[in-house]
C-alpha positions in Angstrom: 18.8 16.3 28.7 22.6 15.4 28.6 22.4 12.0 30.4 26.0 12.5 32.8 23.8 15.0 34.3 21.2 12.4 35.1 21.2 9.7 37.9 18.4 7.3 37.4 16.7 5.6 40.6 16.4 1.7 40.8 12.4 2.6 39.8 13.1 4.2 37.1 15.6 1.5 35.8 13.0 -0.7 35.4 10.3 0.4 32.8 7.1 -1.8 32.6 6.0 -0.5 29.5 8.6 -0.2 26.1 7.1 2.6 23.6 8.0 1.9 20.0 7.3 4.4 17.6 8.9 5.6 13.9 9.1 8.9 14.8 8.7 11.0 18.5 9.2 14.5 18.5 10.8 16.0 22.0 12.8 18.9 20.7 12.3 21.3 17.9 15.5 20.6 16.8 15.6 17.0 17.4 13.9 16.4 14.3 12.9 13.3 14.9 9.2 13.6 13.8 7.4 14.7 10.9 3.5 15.3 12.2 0.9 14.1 14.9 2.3 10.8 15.2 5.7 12.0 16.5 4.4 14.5 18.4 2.1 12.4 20.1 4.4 10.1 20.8 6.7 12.7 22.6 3.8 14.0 25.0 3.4 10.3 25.9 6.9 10.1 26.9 6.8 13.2 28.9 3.6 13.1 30.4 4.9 9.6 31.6 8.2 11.4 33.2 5.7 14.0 34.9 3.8 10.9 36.0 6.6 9.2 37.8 5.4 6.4 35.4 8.2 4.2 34.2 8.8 3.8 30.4 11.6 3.7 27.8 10.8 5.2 24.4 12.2 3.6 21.1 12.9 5.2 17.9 15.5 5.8 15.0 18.0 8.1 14.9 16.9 10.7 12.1 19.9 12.6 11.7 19.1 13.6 8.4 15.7 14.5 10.2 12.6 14.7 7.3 13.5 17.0 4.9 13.4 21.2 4.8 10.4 22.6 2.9 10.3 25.1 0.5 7.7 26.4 -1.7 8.5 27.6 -5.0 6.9 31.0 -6.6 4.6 28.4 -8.6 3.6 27.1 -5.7 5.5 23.5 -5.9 6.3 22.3 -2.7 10.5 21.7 -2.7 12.9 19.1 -0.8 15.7 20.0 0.5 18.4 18.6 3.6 17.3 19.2 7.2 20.3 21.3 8.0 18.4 23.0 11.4 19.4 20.2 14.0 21.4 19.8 17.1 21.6 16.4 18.5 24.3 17.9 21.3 21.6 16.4 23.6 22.3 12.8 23.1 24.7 10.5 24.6 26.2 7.9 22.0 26.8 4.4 24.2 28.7 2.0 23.3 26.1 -0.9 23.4 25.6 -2.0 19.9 23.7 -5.2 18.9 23.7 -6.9 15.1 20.4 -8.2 12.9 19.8 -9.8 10.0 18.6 -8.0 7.0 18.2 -10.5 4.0 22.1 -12.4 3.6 23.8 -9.4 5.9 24.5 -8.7 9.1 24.0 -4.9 10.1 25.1 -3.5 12.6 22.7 -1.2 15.1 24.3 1.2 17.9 22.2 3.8 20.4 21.9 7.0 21.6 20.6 8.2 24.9 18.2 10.8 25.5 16.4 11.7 29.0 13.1 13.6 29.5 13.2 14.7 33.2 9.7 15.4 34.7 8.6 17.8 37.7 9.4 15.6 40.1 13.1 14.4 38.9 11.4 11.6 37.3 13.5 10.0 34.3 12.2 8.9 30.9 14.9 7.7 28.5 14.2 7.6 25.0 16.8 5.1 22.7 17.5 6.0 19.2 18.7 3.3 17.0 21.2 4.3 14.5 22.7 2.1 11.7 25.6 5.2 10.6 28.5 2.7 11.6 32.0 1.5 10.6 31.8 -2.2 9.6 28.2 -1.6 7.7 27.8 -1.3 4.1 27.0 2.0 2.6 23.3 0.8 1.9 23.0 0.2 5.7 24.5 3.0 7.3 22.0 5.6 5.9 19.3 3.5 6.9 18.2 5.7 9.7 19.4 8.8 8.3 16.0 9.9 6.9 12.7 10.0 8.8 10.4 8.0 6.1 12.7 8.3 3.5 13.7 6.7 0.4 11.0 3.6 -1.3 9.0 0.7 -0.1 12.5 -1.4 0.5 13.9 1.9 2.6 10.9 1.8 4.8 11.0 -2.2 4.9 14.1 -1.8 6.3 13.5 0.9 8.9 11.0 -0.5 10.5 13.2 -4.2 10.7 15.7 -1.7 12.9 13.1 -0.5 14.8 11.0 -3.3 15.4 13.7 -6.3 15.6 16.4 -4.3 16.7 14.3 -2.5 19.5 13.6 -5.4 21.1 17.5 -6.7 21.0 18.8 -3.4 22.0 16.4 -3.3 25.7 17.8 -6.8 26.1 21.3 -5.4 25.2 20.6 -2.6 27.4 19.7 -4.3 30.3 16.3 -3.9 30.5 14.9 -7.4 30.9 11.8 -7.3 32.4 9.7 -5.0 30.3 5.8 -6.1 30.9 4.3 -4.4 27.8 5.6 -3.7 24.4 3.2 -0.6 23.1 3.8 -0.4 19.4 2.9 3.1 17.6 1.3 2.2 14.5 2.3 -1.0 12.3 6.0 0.3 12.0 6.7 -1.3 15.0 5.1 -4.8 14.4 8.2 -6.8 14.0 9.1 -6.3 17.6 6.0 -8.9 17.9 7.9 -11.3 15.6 11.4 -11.1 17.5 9.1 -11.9 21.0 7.7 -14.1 18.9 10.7 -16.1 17.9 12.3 -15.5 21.3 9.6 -16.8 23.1 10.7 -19.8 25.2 7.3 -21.6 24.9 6.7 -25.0 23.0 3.6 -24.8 20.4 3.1 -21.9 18.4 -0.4 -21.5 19.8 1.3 -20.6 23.2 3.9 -18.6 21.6 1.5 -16.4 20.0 -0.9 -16.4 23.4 2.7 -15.1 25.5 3.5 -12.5 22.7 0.1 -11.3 23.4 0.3 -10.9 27.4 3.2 -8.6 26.3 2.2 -6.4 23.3 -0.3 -3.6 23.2 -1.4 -1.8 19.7 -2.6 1.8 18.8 -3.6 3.0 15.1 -3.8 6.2 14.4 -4.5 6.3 10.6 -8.0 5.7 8.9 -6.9 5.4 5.2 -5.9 1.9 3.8 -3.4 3.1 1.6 -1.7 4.8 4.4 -0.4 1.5 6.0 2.5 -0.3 5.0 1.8 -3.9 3.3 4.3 -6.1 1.7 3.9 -9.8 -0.4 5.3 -12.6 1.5 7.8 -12.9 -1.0 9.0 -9.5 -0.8 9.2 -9.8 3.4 10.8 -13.4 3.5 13.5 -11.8 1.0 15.0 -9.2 3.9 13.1 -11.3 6.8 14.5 -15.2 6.4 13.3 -15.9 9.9 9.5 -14.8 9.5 7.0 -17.5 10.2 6.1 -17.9 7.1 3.8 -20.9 8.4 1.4 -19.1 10.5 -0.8 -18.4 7.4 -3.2 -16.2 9.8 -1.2 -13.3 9.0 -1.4 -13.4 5.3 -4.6 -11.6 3.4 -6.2 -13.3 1.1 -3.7 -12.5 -1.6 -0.4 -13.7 0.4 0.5 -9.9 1.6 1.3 -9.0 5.1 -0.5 -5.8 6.3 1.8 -4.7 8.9 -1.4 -3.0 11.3 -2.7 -6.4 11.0 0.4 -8.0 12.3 0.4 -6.0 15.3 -3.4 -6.3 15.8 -2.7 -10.1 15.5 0.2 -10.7 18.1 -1.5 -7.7 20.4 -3.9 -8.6 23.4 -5.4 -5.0 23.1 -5.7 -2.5 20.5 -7.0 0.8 20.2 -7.9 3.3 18.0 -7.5 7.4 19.0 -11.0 8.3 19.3 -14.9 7.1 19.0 -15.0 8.0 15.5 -12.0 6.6 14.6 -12.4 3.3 16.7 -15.8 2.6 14.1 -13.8 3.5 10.9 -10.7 0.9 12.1 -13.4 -1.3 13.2 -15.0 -1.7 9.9 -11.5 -2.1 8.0 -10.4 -4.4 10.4 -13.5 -6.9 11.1 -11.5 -9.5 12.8 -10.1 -8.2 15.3 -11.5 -6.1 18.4 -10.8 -2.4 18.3 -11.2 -0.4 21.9 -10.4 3.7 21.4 -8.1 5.8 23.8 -8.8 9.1 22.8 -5.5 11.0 21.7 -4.4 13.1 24.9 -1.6 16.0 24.8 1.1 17.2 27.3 -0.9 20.2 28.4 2.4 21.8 29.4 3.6 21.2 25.5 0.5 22.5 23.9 -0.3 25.8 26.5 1.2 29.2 24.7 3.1 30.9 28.1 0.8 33.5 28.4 -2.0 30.7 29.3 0.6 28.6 30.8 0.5 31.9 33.4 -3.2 31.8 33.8 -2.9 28.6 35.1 0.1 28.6 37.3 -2.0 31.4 38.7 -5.7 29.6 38.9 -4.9 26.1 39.1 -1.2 25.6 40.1 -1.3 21.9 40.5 -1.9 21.7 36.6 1.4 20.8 35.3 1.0 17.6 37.8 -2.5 16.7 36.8 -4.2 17.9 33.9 -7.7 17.1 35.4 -6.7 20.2 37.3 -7.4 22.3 34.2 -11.2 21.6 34.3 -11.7 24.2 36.8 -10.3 26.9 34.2 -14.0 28.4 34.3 -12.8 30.2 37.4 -10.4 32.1 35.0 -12.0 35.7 34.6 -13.0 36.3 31.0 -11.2 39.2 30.5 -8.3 37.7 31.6 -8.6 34.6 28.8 -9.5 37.0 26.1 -5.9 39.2 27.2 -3.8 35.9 27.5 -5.6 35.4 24.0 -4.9 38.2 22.6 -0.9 38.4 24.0 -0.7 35.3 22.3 -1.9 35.9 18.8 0.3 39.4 19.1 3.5 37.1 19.4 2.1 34.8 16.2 1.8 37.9 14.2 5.0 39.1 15.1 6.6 36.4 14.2 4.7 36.5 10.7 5.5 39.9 10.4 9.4 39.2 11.1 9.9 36.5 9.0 7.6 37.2 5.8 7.1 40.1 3.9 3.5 39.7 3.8 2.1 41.0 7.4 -0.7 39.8 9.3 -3.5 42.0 11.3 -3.3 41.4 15.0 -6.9 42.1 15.7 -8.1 40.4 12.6 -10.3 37.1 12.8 -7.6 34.3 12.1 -8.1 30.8 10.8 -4.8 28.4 11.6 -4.4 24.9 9.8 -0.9 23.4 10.9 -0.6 19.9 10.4 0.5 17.5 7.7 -0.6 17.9 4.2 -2.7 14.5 3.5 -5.9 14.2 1.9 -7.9 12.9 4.8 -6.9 15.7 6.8 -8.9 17.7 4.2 -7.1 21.1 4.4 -9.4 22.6 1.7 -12.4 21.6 3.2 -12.7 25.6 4.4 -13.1 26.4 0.9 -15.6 24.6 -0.3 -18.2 27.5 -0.5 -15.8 29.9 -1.2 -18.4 32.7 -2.1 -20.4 32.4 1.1 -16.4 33.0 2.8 -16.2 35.7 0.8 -19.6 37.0 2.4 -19.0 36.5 5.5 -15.3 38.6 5.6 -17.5 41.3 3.3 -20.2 41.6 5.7 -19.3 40.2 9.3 -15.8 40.1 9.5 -12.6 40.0 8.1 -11.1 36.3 7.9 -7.0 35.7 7.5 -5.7 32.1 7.5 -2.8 31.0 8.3 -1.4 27.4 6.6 1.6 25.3 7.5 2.1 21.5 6.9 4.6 19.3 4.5 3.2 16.7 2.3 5.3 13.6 2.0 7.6 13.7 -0.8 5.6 10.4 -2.5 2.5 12.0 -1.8 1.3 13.6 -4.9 -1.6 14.6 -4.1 -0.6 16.1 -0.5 1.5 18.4 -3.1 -1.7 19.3 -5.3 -3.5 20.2 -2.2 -0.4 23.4 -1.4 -0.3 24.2 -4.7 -4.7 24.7 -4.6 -3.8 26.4 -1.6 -0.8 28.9 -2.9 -3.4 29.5 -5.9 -6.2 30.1 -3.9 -4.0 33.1 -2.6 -3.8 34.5 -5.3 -7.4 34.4 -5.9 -8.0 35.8 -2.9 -5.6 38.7 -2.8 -7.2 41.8 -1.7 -10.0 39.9 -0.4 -9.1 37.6 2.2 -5.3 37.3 3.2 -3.8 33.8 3.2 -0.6 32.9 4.9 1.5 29.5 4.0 4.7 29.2 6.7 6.8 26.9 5.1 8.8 24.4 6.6 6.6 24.3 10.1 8.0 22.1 13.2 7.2 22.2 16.9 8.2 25.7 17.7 
């Protein structure tokens, strides 16, 4: 929301908790997020406003947004600009701060966005944007692209976000933040500039005050999925780091950057049970607790339940514990709010595709980002007993949508198996691929 519409109370001035996070999706067309991690991160945000809790959200400023997906008739998946955004919902202010990124100084300014809850509450969200006269070309792209570019793009990025999220509060007024929540190891260096900002003596008490301040979630289970630089390589845009604390080097002298947040964090968690074992085993020495993930019902309902509700349980969109008493709901009613919302899928499908969809057809739906460990062929892996089932139960039609990361090569294999597998299939079972999905 346009924040000159906005006036915020003294309460809500004065966040206890800052939310750092790479990406946070709030708008479809704030694009701003690329899967589960920036979504996630926006129902936090909002679920917070409808909470009357009080919170900032930091991010970057993706006005190039990820990247628009197409997929070829070969089944390739293409790259191409982000050209569906509108950022006519941010304010620009004129705070800007300045960091140091190897020899340079680079400039960081910040715009303003406000998530209103039920109750009036405000959340602002602060993206950080480098796009400014007085930077060098390299720099003012910086934050263009949402996970863009190679491992020295992404260094960068998260320096902004990290460093610079932690000078722009300060610049910004907001002095008295009790927790720093960092999403995932993008964020870590905020630990360092509390760290090196810290106005204690020894470094043992440095490290203990960082730690009252700095909370830690991981989301992602695969090693190869975090980032991890050499020494070297970080001291070279980093000058500053503490290179002396060798308890945040491996074995081999890299810095993993989940490690550096679940070193300078007094609590970590992973996002469920399972999870919390898998992060536990790959990281030994520290202790893991698990939160698991929660949504903004009001987000995630389709309006034809979102009616149900308001009808059954109106106090839902204030506390989601309300929706535990949806077993009052009629059946009949479910299984028509159901229905209403698969016949607005399918028209939409039907719209925008030339191949059509079947309303009352059994329908599989995978939507999410194309990685491996999200297995998105695992449905196929007795593909004759599918092919029984649609012959002899029921007819099956499946739905895909995702983007693999344009460095991830085998995210790309995985929708190519997928546009081949259609194919296959034709005449037999119908499988869909939307290109180019996003929160609508």
């Amino acid at each position: 929301m346009l924040a000159e519409k906005i006036i915020m109370t003294n309460e809500q001035k004065k966040p206890i908790v800052a939310y750092f996070s790479m990406e946070i999706g709030l708008e479809n067309n704030i694009k701003t997020y690329s899967g589960g991690l920036g979504v996630l991160a926006g129902d936090i945000l909002k679920s917070a406003a409808n909470a009357n809790f009080p919170m900032v959200g930091i991010t970057l400023f993706n006005d190039q947004g990820y990247f628009k997906q197409t997929i070829s008739k070969n089944g390739q998946q293409e790259f191409g600009p982000d050209d569906k955004y509108d950022f006519s919902k941010l304010e620009k202010l004129s705070a800007q701060i300045e960091i140091l990124i190897g020899n340079d100084k680079v400039l960081v300014g910040v715009w303003q966005y406000f998530i209103v809850g039920h109750n009036d509450f405000v959340v602002p969200v602060y993206f950080l944007d480098t796009n400014i006269n007085g930077n060098k070309d390299i720099y003012k792209n910086l934050t263009g692209e949402l996970y863009g570019g190679d491992n020295e793009y992404r260094l960068r990025q998260e320096i902004i976000l990290g460093r610079g999220g932690v000078k722009m509060l300060q610049k910004l007024g907001y002095q008295d933040i009790k927790k720093f929540h960092l999403n995932e190891g993008h964020g870590a260096l905020a630990a360092i500039e509390l760290f090196l900002n810290s106005e204690k003596k020894s470094d043992e008490a440095k490290i203990k005050d960082v730690r009252s301040h700095c909370v830690f979630t991981t989301h992602t289970p695969i090693p190869k999925a975090h980032d991890i630089f050499s020494k070297e390589y970080l001291l070279k845009y980093q000058k500053d780091f503490p290179a002396h604390l060798t308890a945040l080097y491996d074995e081999e002298g890299n810095i993993h950057f989940t490690s550096l947040g679940l070193y300078f964090s007094g609590y970590s968690n992973a996002v469920s049970r399972l999870h919390q074992e898998t992060c536990q085993k790959m990281y030994p020495n520290y202790k893991i607790n698990f939160v698991t993930n929660g949504v903004n019902s009001e987000f995630w309902s389709a309006p034809e339940f979102g009616e149900l509700y308001n009808k059954y349980m109106p106090a839902w969109l204030n506390d989601g514990a309300n929706l535990v008493k949806a077993k009052i709901i009629p059946p009949e009613e479910i299984w028509s709010a159901h229905q209403a919302a698969k016949r607005r899928l399918a028209e939409y499908i039907n719209l925008h595709l030339l191949e059509q969809i079947d309303e009352n057809i059994f329908t599989i739906g995978f939507a999410r980002r194309f990685a491996t460990y999200k297995q998105p062929k695992y449905l196929f892996q007795d593909i004759e007993k599918l092919l029984a089932i649609n012959e002899n139960i029921g007819k099956i039609q499946i739905i895909y949508a995702g983007k693999a990361h344009p460095r991830d090569a085998a995210g790309q294999e995985m929708i190519k198996f997928i546009h081949d597998l259609k194919k296959k299939l034709k005449g037999k079972i119908k499988i869909i691929f939307l290109s180019d999905y996003d929160l609508d």
